[in-house]
C-alpha positions as CSV (number, residue, x, y, z in Angstrom):
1,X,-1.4,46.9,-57.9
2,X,2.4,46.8,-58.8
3,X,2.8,43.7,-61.3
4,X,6.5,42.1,-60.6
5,X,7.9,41.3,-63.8
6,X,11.5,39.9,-65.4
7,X,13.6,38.7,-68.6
8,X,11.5,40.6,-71.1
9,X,12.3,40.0,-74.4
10,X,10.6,41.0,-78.4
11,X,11.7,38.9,-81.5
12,X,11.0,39.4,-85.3
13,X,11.8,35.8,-87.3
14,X,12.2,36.2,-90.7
15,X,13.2,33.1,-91.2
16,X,11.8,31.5,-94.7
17,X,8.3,29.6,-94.1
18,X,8.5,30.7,-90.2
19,X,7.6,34.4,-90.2
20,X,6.3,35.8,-87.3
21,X,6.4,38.0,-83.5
22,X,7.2,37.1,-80.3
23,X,7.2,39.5,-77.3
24,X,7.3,37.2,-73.9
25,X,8.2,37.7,-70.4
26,X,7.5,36.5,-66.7
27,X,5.5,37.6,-64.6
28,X,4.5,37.0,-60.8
29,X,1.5,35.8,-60.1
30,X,-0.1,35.3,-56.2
31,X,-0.7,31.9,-56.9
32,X,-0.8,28.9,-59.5
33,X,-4.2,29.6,-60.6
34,X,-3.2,32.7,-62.2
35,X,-2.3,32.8,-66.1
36,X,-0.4,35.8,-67.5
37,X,-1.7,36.6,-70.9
38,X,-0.3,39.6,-73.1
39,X,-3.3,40.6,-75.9
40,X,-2.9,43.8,-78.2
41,X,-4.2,46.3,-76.8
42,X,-7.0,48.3,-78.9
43,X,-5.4,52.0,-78.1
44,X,-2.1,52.5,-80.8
45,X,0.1,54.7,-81.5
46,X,0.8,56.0,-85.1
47,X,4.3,54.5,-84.7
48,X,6.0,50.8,-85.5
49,X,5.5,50.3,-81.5
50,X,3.3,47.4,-80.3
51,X,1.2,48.2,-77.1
52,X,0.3,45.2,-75.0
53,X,-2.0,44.6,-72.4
54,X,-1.3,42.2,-69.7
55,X,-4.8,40.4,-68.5
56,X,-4.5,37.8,-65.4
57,X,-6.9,34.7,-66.3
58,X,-7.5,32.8,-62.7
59,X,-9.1,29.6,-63.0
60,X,-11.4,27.8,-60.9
61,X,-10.8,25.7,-57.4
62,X,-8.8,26.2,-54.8
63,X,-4.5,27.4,-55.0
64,X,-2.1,27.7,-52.5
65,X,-1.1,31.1,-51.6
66,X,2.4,31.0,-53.1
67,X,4.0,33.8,-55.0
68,X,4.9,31.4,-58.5
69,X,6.7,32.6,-62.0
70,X,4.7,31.9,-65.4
71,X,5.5,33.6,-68.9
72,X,3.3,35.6,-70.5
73,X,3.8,35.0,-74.5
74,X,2.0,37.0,-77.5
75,X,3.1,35.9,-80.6
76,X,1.3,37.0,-84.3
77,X,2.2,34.8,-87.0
78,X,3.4,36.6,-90.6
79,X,5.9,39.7,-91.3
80,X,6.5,42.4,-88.9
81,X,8.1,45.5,-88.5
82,X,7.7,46.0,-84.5
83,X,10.6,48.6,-83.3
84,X,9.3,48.2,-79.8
85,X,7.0,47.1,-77.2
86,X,4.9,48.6,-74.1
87,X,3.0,46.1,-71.9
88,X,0.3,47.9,-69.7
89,X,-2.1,46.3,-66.6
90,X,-5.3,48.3,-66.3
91,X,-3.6,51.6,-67.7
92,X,-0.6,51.4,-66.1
93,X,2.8,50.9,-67.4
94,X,4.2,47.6,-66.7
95,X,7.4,47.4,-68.8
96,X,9.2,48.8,-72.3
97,X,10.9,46.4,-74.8
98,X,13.4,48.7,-76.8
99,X,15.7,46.2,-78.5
100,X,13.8,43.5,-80.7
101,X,15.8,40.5,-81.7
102,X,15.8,39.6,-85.8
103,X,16.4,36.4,-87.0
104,X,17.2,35.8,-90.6
């Protein structure tokens, strides 16, 4: 399954009282009742990379069959040091985030 994906983005804040991540991105889904979620994945490297995994919630009832755009969002609250970010979807590689933002 090939997971269509856009406007992928990583951000550090250091801003006083506000630390935290934030690695978020959209993602199409086959329908409304599908929610993106990105979770850390338990498999990590040694380095200051993040890996994701991307997990597709569907709820319950009936959705029209409609290709529709939702961001997926991880965010960890506290300092970080992330240097980049890989999101997977049942072991495969959906996308690399090389340039994290910092805020100060």
């Amino acid at each position: 399954m090939t997971i269509e994906s856009k406007n992928w983005f990583a951000q550090i804040n250091r801003m006083p009282g506000d630390l935290f991540f934030r690695a978020e991105g959209t993602i199409t889904v086959a329908t409304p009742g599908v929610t993106p979620v990105l979770v850390v994945s338990p498999q990590q490297d040694k380095s200051f990379n993040l890996r994701l995994e991307l997990e597709l919630h569907t709820s319950e009832g009936v959705h029209l069959q409609v290709l529709t755009d939702k961001v997926a969002t991880y965010k960890s609250l506290g300092a970080s040091n992330v240097t980049g970010v890989d999101i997977f979807y049942k072991g495969e590689h959906v996308h690399s985030i090389k340039d994290v933002m910092i805020t100060h």
